[in-house]
C-alpha positions in Angstrom: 141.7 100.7 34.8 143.0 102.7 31.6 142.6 106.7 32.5 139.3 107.6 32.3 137.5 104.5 31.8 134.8 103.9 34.4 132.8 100.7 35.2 129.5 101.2 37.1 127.2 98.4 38.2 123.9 99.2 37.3 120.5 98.4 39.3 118.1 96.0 38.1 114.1 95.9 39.2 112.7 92.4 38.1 108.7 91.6 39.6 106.4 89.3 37.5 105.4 92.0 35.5 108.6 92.5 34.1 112.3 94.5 34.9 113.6 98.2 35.0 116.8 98.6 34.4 118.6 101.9 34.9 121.4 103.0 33.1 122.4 106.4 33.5 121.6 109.6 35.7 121.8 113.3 35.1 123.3 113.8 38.7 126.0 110.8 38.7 129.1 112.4 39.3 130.9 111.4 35.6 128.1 112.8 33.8 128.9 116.2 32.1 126.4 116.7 29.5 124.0 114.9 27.3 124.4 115.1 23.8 122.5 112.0 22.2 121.4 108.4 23.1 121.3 105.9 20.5 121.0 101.7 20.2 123.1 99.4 18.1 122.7 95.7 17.7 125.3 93.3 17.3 124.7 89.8 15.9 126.7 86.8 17.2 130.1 86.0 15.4 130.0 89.8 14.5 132.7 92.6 16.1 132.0 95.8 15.4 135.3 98.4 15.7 137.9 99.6 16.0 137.5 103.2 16.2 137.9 106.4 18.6 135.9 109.2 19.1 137.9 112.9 19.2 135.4 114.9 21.4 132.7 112.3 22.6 132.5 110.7 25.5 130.3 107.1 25.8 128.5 105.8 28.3 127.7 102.4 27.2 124.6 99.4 28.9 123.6 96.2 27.4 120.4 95.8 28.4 119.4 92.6 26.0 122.1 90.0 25.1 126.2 90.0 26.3 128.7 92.1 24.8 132.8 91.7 25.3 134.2 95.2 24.4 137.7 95.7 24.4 139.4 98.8 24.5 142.8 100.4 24.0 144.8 103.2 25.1 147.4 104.9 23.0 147.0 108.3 23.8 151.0 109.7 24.1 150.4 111.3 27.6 147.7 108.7 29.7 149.4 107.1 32.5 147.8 104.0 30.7 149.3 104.4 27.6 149.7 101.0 25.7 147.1 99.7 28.1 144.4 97.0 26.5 141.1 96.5 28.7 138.5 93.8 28.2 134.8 93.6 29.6 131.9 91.8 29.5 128.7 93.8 30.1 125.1 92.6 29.6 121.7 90.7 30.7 124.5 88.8 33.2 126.6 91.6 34.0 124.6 94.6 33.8 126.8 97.9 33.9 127.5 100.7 32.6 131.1 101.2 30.9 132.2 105.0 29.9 134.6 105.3 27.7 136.7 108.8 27.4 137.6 110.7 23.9 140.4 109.4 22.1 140.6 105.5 23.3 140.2 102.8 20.8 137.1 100.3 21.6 135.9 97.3 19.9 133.0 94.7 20.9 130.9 92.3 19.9 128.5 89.4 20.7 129.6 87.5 23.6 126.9 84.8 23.2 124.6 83.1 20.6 122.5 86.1 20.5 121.8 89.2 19.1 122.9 92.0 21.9 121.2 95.0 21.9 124.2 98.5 23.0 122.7 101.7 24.5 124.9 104.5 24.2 124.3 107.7 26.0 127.1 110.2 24.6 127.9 113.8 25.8 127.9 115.6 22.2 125.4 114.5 19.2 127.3 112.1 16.7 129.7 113.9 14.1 131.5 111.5 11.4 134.2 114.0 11.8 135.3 113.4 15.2 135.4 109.7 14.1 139.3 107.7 13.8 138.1 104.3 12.1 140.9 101.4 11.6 140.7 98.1 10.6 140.3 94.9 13.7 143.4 93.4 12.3 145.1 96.8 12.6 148.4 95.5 14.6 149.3 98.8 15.9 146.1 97.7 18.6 147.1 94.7 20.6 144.2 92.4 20.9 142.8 89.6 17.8 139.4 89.3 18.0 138.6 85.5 17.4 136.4 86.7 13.9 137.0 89.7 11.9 133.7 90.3 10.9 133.1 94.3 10.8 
């Protein structure tokens, strides 16, 4: 696992009446701080990416839809430097995946549907803390199969 990545399975509660799904705790052990929570959507043949957060740590679930995200390490003093993860979260896979300041992620659609991201991040979103770079971007070490953005 790239340093600092963490990948929780979540719990599901599915009755007649419908499902609960949890995603994320203020007493789990990884959680610092809130700071926001926030959905994206991402259509299928879309990837959305690559960028890196400075400060902010995410705690990503995919509660509707499937979602591959891949991420990247090339922090100069990780013990996972150079280090390229891929997962699939969602409706079949339901975690949660936290990702730490300074990694590279990418992710999109998995499937034929639209897939619904809930973020839960420790500080509020600043586009200052925000490294964006193209998916084609060969210093990263993964081709996405589109390079839709």
């Amino acid at each position: 696992m790239i340093e600092g990545v963490l990948l929780k399975e979540l719990k599901r509660f599915e009755d007649q009446r419908g499902t609960v799904m949890h995603m994320l705790r203020s007493d789990a052990p990884f959680f610092e701080r809130f700071g926001e929570v926030y959905f994206s959507t991402v259509n299928p043949g879309v990837v959305k990416g690559w960028k890196k957060h400075l400060r902010m740590t995410q705690h990503l679930a995919v509660p509707v839809g499937n979602v591959r995200i891949v991420i990247y390490d090339d922090r100069p003093d990780s013990p996972t430097t150079g280090q390229t993860q891929k997962f699939e979260i969602g409706e079949q896979q339901y975690r949660l995946l936290r990702i730490p300041p300074l990694v590279w992620y990418s992710f999109g659609a998995a499937d034929r549907e639209t897939a619904l991201v809930a973020n839960c991040t420790d500080i509020p979103h600043n586009p200052d803390e925000v490294v964006v770079t193209e998916l084609s971007d060969q210093s990263i070490p993964y081709t996405w199969e589109t390079q839709s953005r």
